[in-house]
C-alpha positions as CSV (number, residue, x, y, z in Angstrom):
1,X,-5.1,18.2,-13.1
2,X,-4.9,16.5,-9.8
3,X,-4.2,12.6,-9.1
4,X,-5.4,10.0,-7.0
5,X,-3.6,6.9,-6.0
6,X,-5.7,4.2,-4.7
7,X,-3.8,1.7,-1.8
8,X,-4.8,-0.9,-0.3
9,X,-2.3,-2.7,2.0
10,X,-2.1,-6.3,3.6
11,X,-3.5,-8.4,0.5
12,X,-1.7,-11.7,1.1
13,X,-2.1,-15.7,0.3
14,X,-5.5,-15.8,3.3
15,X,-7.0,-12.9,1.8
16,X,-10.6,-14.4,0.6
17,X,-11.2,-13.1,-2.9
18,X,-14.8,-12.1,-2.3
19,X,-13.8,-9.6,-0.3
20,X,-11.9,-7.7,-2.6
21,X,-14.2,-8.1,-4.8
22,X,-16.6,-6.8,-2.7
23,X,-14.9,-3.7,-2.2
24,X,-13.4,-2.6,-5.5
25,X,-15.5,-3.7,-8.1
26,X,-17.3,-0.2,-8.6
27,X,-13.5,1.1,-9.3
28,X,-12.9,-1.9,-11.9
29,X,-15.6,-1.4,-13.7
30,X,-15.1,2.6,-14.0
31,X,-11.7,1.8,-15.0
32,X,-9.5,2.9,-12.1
33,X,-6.6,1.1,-11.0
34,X,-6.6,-0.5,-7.5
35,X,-2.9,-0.9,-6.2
36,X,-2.5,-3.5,-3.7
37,X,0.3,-3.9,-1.1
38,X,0.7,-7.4,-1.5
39,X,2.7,-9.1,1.3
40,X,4.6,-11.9,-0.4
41,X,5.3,-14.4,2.1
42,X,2.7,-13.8,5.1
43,X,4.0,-14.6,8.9
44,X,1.1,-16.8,10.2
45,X,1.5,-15.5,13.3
46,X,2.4,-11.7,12.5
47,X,1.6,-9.3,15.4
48,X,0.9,-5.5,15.4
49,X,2.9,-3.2,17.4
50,X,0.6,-3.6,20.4
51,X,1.4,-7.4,20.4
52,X,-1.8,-8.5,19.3
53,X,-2.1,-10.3,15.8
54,X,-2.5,-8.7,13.1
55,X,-6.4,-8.1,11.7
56,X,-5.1,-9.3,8.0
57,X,-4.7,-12.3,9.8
58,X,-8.0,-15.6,9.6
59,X,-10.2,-14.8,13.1
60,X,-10.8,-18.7,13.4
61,X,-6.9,-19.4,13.0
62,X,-4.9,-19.7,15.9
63,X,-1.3,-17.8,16.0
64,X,0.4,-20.3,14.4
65,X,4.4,-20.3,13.5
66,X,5.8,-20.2,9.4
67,X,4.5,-18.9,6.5
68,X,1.8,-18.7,3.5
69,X,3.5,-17.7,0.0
70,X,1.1,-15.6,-2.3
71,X,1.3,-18.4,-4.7
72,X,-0.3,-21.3,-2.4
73,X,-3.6,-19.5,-2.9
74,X,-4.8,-20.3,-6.9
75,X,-8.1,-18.7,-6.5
76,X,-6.7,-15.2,-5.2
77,X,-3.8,-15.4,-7.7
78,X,-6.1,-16.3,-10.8
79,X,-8.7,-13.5,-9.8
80,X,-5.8,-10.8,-9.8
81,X,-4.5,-12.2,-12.8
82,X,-8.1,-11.6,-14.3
83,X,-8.5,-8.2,-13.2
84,X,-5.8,-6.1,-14.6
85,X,-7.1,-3.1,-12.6
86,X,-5.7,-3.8,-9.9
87,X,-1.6,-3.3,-9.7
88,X,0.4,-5.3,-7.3
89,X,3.1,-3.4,-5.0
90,X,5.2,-5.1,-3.0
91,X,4.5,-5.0,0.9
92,X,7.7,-6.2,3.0
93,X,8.2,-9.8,2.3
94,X,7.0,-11.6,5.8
95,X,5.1,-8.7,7.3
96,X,7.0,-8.7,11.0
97,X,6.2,-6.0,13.2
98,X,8.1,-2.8,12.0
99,X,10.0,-5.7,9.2
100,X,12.1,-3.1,7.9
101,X,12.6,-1.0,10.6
102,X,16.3,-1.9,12.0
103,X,17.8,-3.7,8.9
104,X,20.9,-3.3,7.8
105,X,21.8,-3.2,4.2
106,X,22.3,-6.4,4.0
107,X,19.5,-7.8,5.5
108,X,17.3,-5.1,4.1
109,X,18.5,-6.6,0.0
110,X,18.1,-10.0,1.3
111,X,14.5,-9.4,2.1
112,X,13.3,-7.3,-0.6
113,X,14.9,-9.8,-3.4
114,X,13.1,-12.6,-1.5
115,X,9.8,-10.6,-1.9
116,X,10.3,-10.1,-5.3
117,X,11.0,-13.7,-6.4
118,X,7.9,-14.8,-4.2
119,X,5.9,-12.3,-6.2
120,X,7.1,-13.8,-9.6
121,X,6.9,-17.1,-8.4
122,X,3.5,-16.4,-8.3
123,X,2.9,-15.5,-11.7
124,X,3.2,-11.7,-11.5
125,X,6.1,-9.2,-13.2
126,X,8.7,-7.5,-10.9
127,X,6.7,-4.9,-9.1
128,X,7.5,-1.1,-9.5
129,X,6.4,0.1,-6.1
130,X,7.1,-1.0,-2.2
131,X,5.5,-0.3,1.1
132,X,7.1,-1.0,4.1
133,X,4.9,-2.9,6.7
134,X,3.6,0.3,9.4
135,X,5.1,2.6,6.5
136,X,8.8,2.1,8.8
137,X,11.8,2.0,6.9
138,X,15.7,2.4,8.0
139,X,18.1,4.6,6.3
140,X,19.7,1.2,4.8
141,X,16.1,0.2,3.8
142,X,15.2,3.0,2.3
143,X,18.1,3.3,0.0
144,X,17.7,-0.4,-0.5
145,X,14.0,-0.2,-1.4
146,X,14.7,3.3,-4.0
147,X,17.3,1.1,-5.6
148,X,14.8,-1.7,-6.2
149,X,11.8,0.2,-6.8
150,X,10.5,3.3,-8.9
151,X,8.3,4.4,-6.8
152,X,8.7,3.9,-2.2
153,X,5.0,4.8,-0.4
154,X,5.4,5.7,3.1
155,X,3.9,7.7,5.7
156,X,6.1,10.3,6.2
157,X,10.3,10.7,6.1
158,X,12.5,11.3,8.6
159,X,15.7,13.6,9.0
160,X,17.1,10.4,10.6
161,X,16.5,7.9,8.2
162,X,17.7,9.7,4.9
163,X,20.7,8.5,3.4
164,X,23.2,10.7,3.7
165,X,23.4,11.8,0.1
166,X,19.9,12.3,-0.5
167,X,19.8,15.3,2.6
168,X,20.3,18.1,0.2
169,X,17.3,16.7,-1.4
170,X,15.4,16.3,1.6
171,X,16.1,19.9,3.1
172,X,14.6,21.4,0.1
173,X,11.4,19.0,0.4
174,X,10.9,20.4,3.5
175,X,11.5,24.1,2.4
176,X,9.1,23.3,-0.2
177,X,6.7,21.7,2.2
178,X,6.4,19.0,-0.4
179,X,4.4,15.5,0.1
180,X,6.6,13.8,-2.9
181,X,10.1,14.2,-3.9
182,X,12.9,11.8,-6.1
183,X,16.0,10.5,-4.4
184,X,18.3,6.9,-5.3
185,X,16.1,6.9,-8.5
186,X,13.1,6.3,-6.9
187,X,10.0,8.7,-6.6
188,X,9.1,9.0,-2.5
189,X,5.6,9.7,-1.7
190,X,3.9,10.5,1.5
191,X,0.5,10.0,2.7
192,X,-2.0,11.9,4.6
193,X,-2.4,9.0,7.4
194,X,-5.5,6.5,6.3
195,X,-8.5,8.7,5.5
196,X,-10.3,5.5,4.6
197,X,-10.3,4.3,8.1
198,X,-12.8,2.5,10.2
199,X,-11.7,4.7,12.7
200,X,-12.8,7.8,11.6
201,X,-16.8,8.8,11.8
202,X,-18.1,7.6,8.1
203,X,-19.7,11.0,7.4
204,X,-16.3,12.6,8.0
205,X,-14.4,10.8,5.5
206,X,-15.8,11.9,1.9
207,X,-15.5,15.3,2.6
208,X,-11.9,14.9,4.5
209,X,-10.7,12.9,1.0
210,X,-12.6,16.0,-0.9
211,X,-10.3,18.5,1.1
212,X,-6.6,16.8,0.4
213,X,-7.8,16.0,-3.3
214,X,-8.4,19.5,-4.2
215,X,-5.2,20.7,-1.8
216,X,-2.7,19.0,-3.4
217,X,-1.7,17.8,-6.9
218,X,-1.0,14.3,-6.1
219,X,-3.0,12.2,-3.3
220,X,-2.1,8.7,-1.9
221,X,-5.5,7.0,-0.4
222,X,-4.3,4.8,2.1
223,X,-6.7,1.7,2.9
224,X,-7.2,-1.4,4.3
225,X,-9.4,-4.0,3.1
226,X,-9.8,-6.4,6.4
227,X,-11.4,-3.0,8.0
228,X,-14.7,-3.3,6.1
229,X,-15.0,-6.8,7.4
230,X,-14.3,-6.2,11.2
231,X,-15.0,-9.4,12.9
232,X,-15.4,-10.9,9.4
233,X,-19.0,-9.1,9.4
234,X,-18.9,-6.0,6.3
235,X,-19.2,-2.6,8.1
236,X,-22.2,-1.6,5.6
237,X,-21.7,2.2,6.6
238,X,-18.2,2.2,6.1
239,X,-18.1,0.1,2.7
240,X,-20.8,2.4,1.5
241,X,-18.2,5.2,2.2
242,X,-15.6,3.3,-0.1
243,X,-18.4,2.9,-2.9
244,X,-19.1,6.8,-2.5
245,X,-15.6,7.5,-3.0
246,X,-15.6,5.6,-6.1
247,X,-18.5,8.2,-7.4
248,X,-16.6,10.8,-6.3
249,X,-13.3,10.4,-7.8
250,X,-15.6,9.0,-11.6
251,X,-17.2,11.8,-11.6
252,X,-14.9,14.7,-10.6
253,X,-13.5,16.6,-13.7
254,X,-10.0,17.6,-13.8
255,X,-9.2,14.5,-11.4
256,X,-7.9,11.3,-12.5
257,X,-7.0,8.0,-10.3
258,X,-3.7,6.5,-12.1
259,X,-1.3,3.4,-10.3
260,X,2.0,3.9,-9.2
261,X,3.2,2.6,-12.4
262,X,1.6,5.5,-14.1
263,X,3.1,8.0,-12.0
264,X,6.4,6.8,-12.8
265,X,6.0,6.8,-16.1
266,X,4.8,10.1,-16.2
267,X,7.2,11.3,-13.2
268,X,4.4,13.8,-11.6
């Protein structure tokens, strides 16, 4: 059996619901789970590491200072409330550049308890999973975050940024040359960079996403939902790509798309 974990990062309180909707209705209604990297408490005027804002971020809205918690947006909340496909992970708590990149412990707690609470303010149960904004954590963070959290998504880990205790662990992921491993109680999983990207050529992607499925027993899809609306107009070619991943991974026996949740549960 192989597994596919859906995620789509950035969701936060100026996400338009119709877009969402837009994009993952043909996975609702087959039945597979949609996790979404919720960002707690947006930074209004959050910037990417180049310095420009951030694309999650309202094109008409000017950079603008404080922030937007999840729950001052009724119509997203109540629509993710009604959709139980979809399975809210925690994304950093104000979405800074690199947020959780140079904390210390300290700081790191701090921030991940304040995006919890913000995420249960809003109505929603502690969330199992966390992603670090640009996939960057610290070694305090990352301890912090496994402490907090079943399951961590990232890009990739580090020698650097592993806890001391867990490097025993790590060498033999790497001997292993394994995506996913278990340290601090927490299951660690990798990705193989966003496959479902606007920047790749469309008619690359299916069979790229066909490739790592069928390579490896466990597969995080790694998306983001303001690149089907660049310039707030839907990329048609793209979002058909999404669509025809949805038929892909229905249809595909011995294949099944679960949330983090489940692969906790299950510890795959």
């Amino acid at each position: 059996m192989h597994y596919v974990i859906l995620r789509d990062d950035d969701t936060n309180a100026l996400t338009p619901v119709e877009r969402l909707e837009h994009l993952y209705r043909p996975f609702l209604d087959r039945g597979m789970p949609v996790n979404l990297s919720v960002i707690p408490e947006v930074k209004l005027d959050a910037c990417c590491p180049n310095g420009c804002p951030e694309r999650f971020l309202p094109l008409d809205s000017p950079p603008a200072g404080g922030t937007r918690r999840l729950e001052e947006n009724p119509a997203l909340v109540a629509y993710l409330r009604d959709n139980p496909g979809y399975h809210i992970a925690q994304h950093g708590c104000f979405h800074d550049c690199f947020e959780f990149d140079g904390l210390d412990r300290a700081e790191a707690a701090a921030r991940l308890e304040r995006g919890t609470t913000r995420l249960r303010e809003a109505g929603f149960g502690r969330p199992r999973a966390f992603v670090a904004p640009h996939d960057r954590l610290s070694r305090a963070s990352l301890r912090e975050a496994a402490r907090r959290f079943d399951v961590v998504s990232t890009g990739w880990f580090e020698i650097g940024r592993q806890p001391r205790a867990w490097l025993h662990r790590y060498a033999w992921k790497k001997l292993r040359r394994a995506p996913h491993w278990r340290a601090g109680g927490a299951a660690l999983l990798s990705h193989p960079g966003c496959l479902l990207s606007s920047a790749r050529p469309v008619e690359t992607i299916l069979p790229a996403i066909r490739r790592q499925v069928e390579k490896e027993r466990v597969t995080v899809l790694v998306t983001h939902w303001w690149e089907y609306f660049r310039e707030g107009v839907p990329d048609v070619a793209f979002i058909d790509v999404l669509h025809a991943t949805a038929d892909y991974l229905a249809a595909t026996p011995g294949l099944r798309v679960i949330s983090f949740g489940d692969l906790a549960d299950q510890r795959l």
